[in-house]
C-alpha positions in Angstrom: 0.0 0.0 0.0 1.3 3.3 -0.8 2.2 5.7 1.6 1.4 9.3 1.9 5.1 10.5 2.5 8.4 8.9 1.5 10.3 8.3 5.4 13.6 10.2 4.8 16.9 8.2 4.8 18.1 10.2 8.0 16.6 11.8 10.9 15.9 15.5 10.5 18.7 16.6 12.6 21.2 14.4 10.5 19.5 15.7 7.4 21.3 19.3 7.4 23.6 21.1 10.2 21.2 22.4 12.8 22.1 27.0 14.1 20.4 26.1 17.4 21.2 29.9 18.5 18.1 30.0 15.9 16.2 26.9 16.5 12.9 27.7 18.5 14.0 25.1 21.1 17.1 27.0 22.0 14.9 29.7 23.1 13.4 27.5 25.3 16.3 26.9 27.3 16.8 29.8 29.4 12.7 29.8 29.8 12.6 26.9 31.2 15.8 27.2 33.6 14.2 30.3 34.7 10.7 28.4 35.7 12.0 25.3 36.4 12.2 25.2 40.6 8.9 27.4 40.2 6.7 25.3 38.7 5.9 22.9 41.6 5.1 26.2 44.0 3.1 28.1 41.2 1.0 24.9 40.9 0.5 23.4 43.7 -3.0 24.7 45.2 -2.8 27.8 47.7 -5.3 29.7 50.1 -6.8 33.1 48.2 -7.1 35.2 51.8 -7.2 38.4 49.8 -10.4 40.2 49.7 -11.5 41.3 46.1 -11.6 44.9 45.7 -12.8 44.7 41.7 -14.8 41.8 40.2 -14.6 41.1 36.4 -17.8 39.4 34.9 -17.4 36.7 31.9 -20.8 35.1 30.7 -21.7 33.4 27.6 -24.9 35.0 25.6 -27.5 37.0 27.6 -30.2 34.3 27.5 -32.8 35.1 29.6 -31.3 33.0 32.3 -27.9 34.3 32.1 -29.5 37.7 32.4 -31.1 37.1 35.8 -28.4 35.7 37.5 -25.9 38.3 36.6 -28.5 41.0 37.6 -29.2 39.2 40.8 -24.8 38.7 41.2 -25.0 42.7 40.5 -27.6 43.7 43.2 -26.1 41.2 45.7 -22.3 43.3 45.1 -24.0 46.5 45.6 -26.1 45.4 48.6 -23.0 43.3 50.3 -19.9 44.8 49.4 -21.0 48.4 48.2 -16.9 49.3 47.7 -15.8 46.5 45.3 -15.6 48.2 41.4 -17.5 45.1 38.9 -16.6 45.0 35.6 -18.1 43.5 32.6 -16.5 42.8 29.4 -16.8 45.4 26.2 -19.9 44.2 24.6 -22.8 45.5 23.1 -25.1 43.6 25.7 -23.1 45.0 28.8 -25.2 44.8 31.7 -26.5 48.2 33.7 -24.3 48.6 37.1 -20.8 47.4 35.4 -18.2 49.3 34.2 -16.7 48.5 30.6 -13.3 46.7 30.7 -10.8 45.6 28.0 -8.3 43.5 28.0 -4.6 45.3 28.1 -1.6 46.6 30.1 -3.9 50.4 30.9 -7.1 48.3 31.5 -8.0 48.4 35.6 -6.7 45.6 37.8 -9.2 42.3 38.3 -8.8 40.5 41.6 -11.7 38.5 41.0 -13.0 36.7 37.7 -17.0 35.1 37.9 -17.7 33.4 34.7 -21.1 32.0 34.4 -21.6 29.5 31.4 -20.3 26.1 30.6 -16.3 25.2 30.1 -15.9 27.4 27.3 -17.0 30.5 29.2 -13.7 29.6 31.6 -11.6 29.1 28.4 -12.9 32.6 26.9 -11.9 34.1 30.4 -7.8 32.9 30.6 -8.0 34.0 27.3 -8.4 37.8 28.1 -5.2 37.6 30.0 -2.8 36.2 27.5 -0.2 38.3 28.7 0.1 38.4 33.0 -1.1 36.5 35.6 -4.6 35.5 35.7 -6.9 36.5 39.0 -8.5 33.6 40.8 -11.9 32.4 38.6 -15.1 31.4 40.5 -17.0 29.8 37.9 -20.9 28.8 38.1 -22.8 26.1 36.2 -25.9 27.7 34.0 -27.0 23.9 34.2 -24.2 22.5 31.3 -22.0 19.6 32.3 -18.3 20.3 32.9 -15.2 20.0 34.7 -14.5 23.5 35.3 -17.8 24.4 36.9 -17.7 23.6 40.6 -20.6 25.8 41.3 -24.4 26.0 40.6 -25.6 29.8 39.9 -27.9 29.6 42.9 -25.1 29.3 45.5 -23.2 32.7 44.5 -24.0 34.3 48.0 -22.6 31.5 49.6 -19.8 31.2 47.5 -18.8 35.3 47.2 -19.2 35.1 51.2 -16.7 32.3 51.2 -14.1 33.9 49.0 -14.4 37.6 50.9 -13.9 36.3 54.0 -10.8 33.9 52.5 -12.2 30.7 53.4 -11.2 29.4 49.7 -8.7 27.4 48.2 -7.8 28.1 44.3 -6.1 24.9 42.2 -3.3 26.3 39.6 -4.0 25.1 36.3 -1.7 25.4 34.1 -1.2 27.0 30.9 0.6 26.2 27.9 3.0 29.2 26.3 2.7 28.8 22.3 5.3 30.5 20.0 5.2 29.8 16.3 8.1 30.3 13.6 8.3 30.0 9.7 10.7 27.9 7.7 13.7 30.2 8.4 12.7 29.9 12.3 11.8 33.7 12.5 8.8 34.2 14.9 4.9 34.1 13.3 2.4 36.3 14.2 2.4 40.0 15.3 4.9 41.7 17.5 4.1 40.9 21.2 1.3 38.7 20.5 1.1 35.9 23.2 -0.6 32.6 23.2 -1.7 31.5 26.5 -3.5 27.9 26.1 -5.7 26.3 28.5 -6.7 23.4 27.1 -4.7 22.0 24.4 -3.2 23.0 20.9 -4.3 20.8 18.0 -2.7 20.2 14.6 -4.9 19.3 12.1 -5.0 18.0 8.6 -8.3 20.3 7.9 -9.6 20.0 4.9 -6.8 18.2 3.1 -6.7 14.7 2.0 -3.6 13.6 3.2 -2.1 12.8 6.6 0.7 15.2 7.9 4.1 14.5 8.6 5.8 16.2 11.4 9.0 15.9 13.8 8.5 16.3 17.1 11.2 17.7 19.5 12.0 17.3 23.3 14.2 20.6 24.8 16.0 20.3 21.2 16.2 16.4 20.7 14.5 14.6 17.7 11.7 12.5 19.3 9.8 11.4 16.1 8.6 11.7 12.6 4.8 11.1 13.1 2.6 10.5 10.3 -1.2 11.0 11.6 -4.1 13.3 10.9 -2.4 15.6 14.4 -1.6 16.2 16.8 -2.7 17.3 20.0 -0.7 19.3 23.0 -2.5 19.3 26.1 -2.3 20.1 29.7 -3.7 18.5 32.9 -6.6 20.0 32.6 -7.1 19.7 29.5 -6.4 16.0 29.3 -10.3 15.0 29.7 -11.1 17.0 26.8 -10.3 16.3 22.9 -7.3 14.9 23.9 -9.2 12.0 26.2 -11.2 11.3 22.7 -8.0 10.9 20.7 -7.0 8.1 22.8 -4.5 9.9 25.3 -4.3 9.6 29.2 -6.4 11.5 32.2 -4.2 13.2 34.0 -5.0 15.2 37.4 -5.3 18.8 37.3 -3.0 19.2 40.5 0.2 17.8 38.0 2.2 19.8 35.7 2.8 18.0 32.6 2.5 18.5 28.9 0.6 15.5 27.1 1.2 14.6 23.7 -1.5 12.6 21.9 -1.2 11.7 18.1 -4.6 11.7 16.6 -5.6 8.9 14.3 -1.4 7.8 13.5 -0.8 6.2 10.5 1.7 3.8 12.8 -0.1 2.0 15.8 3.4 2.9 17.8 2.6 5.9 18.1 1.1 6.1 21.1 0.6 9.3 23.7 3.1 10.4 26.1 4.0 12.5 29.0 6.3 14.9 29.8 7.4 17.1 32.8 6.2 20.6 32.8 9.8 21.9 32.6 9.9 20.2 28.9 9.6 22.2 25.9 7.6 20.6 22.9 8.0 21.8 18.9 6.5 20.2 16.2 7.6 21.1 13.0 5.7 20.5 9.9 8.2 18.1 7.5 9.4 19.5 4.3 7.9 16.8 2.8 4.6 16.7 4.3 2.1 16.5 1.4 -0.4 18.5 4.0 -0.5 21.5 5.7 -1.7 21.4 9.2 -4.2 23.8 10.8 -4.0 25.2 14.4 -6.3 25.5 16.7 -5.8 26.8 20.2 -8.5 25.6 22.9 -11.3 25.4 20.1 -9.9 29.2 18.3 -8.4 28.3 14.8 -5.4 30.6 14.7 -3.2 29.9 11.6 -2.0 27.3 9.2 1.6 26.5 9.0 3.4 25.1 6.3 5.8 22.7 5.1 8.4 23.8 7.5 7.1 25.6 9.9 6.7 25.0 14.0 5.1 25.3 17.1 6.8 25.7 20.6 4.7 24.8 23.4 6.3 25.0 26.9 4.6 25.9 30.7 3.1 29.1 31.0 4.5 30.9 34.3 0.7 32.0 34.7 -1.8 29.4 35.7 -5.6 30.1 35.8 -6.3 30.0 39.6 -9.8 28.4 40.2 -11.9 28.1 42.9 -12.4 24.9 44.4 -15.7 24.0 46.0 -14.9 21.3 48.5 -12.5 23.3 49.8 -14.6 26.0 51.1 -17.5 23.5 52.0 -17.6 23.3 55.9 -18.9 20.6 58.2 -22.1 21.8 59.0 -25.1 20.6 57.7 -25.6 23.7 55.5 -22.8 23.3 53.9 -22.4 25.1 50.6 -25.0 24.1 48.1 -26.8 21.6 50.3 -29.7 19.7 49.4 -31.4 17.2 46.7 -28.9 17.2 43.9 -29.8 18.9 41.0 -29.4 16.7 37.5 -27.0 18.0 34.9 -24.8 19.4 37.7 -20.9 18.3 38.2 -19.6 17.0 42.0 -21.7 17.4 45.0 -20.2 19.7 48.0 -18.2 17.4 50.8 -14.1 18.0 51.4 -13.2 15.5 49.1 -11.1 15.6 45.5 -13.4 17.7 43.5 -12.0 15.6 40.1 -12.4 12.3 41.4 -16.1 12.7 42.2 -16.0 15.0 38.6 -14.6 11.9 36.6 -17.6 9.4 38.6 -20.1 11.7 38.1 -19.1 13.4 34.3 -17.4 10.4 32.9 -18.9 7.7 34.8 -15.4 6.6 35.2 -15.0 2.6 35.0 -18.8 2.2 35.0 -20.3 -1.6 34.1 -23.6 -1.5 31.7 -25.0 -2.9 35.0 -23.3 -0.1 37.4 -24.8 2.6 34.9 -28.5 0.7 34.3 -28.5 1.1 38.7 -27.2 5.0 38.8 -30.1 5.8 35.8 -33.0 3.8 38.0 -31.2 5.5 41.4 -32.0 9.1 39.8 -35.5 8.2 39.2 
């Protein structure tokens, strides 16, 4: 059977001398040394004891639902903590009581992000701060399913209460750093522009026909020449979404790791693998490669690159802080959120790990035919 791309005699590195004072991955280096003995402090969950003095709002389309509970979040602010500045996005369907704000290095500090919505909402928010650190997120559920939505809308008293009077816990996701380069390893894309990734980045075939061939570096060694319609970058937390469907491994939010999944390989030993946050991934699109590959950056297609051209992905040194729910759940019997369980919601309150009950309850993780025909008739 034919194949799409003739395997070169050499590896890429052996192919022609290598100026790795230009190569992408050199770059990495001195990034990397400079986060290294960070990275397990910057991730590792801390206490946010610090009492918000401006609130940004994130929210996907004004239904009529959405509208409600953000008026409701407004006059509970005002009523309860008449000194704290909110904020709402610049959008033509800004709501009345919040200031305008846009993302940038003049726009007012944020010391508190509330995103109401599904997963994407939370992905929209990191992305506003692509270039600093990113304020702790208390996200609320507006009834979709998801890992990043510890919270039903009904409980924000409880939950705003909790974080002003620094009873919460925030868990550092991390971020992925992207940097792209064309064939002569010049950097892509306009001047200060910064890709902060929450999720994953994907390289796709698109539209073409044929499968792409990339290599694949580790901190500037030659890993592999994969032949596959992609690839797929993740982190952590991003490890239960397209990533999990392409086959690669779940992997706890609380780690800092970079996960590489092929998507559909051409060879069946190409399987996903991990690597230490501190590593510094580029896949370069081979010379030969009878298909482009498209980019897409936590759902956001963002460029094509060519024959020749690469992606760096490395850790970002600014997590997206969010708010954990068991953690600010206390023993009493009103605990935060207590009562019948509503369907379509994420974990329950309790002190537990927020992701295990997440993957029971979202995944049904490990669940028989039989285990999930008793949890149906339970809910009944």
């Amino acid at each position: 059977m034919a194949s799409d791309t003739a395997a070169p005699s050499n590896p890429p590195a052996l192919q022609a001398p290598i100026n790795r004072s230009n190569a992408p991955w050199h770059l990495s280096y001195s990034y990397t040394e400079k986060v290294r003995n960070d990275l397990r402090s910057s991730y590792a969950p801390n206490n946010f004891s610090r009492k918000p003095q401006s609130i940004l709002i994130v929210n996907k389309l004004r239904t009529p639902q959405v509208v409600r509970a953000i008026d409701a979040i407004l006059e509970h602010v005002d009523r309860t903590y008449p000194n704290v500045r909110v904020f709402h996005e610049d959008r033509p369907d800004i709501p009345h009581g919040a200031e305008v704000w846009r993302p940038g290095q003049d726009s007012p500090k944020i010391d508190l992000v509330v995103t109401l919505g599904g997963d994407g909402t939370i992905l929209h928010a990191s992305s506003l701060f692509s270039t600093d650190a990113v304020p702790p997120v208390l996200s609320f559920s507006m009834g979709t399913l998801g890992f990043l939505l510890p919270f039903h809308v009904d409980d924000y008293a409880r939950a705003l209460e909790s974080v002003f009077e620094g009873k919460a816990t925030v868990l550092n996701r991390m971020r992925l750093a992207c940097s792209f380069y064309d064939t002569d390893l010049k950097r892509k894309g306009v001047p200060g522009e910064n890709w902060q990734v929450m999720n994953e980045v994907a390289l796709h075939r698109g539209a073409s026909q044929h499968l792409v061939t990339m290599d694949i570096f580790v901190d500037g060694q030659h890993l592999t020449e994969g032949v596959s319609d992609g690839l797929i970058m993740s982190t952590p937390t991003g490890s239960t979404a397209y990533s999990l469907s392409a086959g690669g491994p779940i992997v706890h939010p609380s780690l800092s790791a970079i996960v590489l999944t092929p998507i559909c390989p051409r060879s069946l030993s190409f399987r996903p693998l991990v690597f230490p946050a501190s590593s510094s991934v580029t896949a370069r699109i081979g010379k030969h490669s009878r298909s482009h590959a498209s980019v897409s950056m936590d759902g956001r297609v963002t460029q094509v690159l060519e024959p020749g051209e690469s992606v760096t992905v490395q850790a970002s040194p600014f997590p997206v802080p969010c708010i954990n729910r068991s953690s600010i759940a206390d023993d009493s019997e009103e605990i935060l959120g207590n009562g019948p369980k509503r369907d379509g919601e994420g974990a329950g309150p309790g002190k537990e790990d927020d992701w295990v009950r997440d993957i029971n309850n979202l995944l049904q993780y490990n669940a028989t035919f039989r285990s999930k025909a008793l949890l149906r008739h339970s809910r009944t």
